[in-house]
Wavefront OBJ file of the C-alpha trace (Angstrom):
o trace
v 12.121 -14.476 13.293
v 12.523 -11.050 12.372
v 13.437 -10.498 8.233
v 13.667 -6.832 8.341
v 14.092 -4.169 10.699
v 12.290 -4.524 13.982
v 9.103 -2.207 14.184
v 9.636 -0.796 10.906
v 6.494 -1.359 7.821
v 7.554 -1.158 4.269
v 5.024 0.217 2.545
v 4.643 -0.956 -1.119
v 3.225 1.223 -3.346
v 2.970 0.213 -7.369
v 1.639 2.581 -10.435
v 1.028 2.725 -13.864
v -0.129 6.238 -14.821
v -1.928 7.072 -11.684
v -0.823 10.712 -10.889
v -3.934 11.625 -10.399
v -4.766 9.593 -7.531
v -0.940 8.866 -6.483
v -0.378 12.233 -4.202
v -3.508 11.098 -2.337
v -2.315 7.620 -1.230
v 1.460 9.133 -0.400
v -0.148 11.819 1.570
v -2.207 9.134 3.402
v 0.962 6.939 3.568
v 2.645 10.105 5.183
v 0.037 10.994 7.530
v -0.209 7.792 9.681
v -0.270 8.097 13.525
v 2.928 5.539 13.509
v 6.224 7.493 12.094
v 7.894 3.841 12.006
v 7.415 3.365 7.917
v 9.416 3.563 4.851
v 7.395 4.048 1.570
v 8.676 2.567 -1.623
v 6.900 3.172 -5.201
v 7.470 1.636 -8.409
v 6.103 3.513 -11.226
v 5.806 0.887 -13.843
v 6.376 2.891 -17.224
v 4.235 5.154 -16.619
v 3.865 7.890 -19.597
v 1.553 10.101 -17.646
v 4.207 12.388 -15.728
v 4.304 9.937 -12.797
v 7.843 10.113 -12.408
v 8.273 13.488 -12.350
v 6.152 13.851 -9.671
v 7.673 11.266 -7.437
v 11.079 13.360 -8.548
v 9.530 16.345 -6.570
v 8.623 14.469 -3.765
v 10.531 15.459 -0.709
v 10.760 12.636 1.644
v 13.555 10.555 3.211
v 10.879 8.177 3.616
v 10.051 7.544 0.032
v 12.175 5.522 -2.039
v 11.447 5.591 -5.920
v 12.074 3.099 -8.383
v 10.829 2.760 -12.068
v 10.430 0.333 -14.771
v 11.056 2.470 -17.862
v 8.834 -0.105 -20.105
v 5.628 -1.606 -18.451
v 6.274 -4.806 -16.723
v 3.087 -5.311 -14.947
v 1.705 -5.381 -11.290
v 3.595 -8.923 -10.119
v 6.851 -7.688 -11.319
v 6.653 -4.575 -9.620
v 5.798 -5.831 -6.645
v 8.031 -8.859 -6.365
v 10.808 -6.030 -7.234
v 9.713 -4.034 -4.220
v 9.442 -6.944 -2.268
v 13.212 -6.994 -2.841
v 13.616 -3.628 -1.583
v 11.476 -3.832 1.602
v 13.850 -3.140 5.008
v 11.156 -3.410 7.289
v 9.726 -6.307 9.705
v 6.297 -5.602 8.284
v 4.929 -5.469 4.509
v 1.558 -3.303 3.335
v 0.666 -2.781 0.326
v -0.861 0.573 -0.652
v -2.269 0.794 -4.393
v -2.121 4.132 -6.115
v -5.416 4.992 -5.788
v -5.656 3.789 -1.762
v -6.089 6.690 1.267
v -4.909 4.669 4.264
v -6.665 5.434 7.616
v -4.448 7.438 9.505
v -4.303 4.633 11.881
v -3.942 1.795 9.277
v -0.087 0.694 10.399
v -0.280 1.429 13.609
v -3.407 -1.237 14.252
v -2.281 -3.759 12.117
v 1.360 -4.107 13.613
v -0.115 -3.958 17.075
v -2.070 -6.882 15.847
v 1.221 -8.675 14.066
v 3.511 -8.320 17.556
v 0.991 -8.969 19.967
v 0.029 -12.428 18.222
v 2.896 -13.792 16.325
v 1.269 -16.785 15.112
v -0.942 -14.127 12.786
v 0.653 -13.890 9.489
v -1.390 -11.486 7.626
v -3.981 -8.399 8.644
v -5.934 -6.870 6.679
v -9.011 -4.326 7.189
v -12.412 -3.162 5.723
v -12.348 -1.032 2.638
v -14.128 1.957 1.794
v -14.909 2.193 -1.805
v -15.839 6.078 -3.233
v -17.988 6.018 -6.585
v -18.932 9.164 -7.965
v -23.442 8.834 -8.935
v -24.586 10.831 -11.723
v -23.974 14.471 -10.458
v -20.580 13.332 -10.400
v -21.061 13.392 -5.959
v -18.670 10.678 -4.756
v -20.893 8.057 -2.787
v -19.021 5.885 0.194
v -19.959 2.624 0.573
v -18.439 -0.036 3.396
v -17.509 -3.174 1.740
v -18.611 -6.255 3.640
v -16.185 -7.628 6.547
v -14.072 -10.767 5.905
v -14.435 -13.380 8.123
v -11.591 -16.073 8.173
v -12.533 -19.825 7.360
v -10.037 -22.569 8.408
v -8.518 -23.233 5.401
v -9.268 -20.325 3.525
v -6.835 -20.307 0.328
v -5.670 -16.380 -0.062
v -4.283 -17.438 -3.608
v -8.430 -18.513 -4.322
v -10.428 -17.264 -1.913
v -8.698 -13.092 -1.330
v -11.103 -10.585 -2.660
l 1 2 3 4 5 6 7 8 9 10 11 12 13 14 15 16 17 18 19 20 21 22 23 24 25 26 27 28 29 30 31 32 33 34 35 36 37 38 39 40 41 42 43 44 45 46 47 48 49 50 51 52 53 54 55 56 57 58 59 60 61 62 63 64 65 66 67 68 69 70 71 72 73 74 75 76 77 78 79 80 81 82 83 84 85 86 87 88 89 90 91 92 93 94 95 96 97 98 99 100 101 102 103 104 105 106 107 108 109 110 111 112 113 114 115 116 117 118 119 120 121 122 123 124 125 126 127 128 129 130 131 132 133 134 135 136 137 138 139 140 141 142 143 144 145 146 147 148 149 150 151 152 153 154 155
């Protein structure tokens, strides 16, 4: 059963004085190989500037909301959540740079085997070393378990 509209991915972007890292996730969001997305953030009181920024964002795609007075990550997602149009869901953070090919692969997966409810991928994590040189490191793949709890067992 189809919730949303067919072939479209909300993606769900939440943040809490982030504009430094923001731009980079909405540019990622922006870039991917499937045009077939709508991108809504929350900026959850920020005090930082972040709303002015997503004020001079020039999108049809992007849809901003805010919280004027913090309200916390579950809020602002469940919020968004209530906002979504699309068939899919993904959830960007504010400091995430999708893989241009992120949506695209993951709602091949979702429509070629509808008994899959939920895709995820590897993560790249960037730390910058003592020279202040940002290292990349390949966090270890996930392999499901029969039974696996996401509410316990999601990293």
């Amino acid at each position: 059963m189809i919730l949303g509209q067919a072939g479209l991915t909300s993606v769900m972007t939440c943040t809490a004085d982030m504009v430094g890292t923001l731009p980079h996730t909405i540019e990622s969001v922006f870039a991917q190989s499937d045009p077939e997305f709508e991108l809504l953030v929350l900026d959850d009181g920020s005090t930082d500037g972040t709303w002015e920024y997503l004020q001079r964002v020039v999108d049809t795609r992007l849809r901003a909301f805010r919280f004027k007075r913090r309200r916390g990550l579950t809020a602002a997602r469940n919020f968004l959540l209530a906002q979504c149009r699309g068939e899919f869901v993904s959830i960007a953070d504010a400091d995430d740079y999708l893989a241009p090919t992120k949506l695209e692969r993951h709602k091949e997966i979702l429509q070629r085997q509808p008994q899959v409810g939920m895709v995820w991928g590897r993560a790249l994590l960037q730390r910058e070393n003592a020279c202040g040189i940002g290292a990349w490191t390949l966090l270890p793949p996930l392999h499901y378990k029969t039974g696996w709890d996401i509410t316990v067992d999601y990293q």
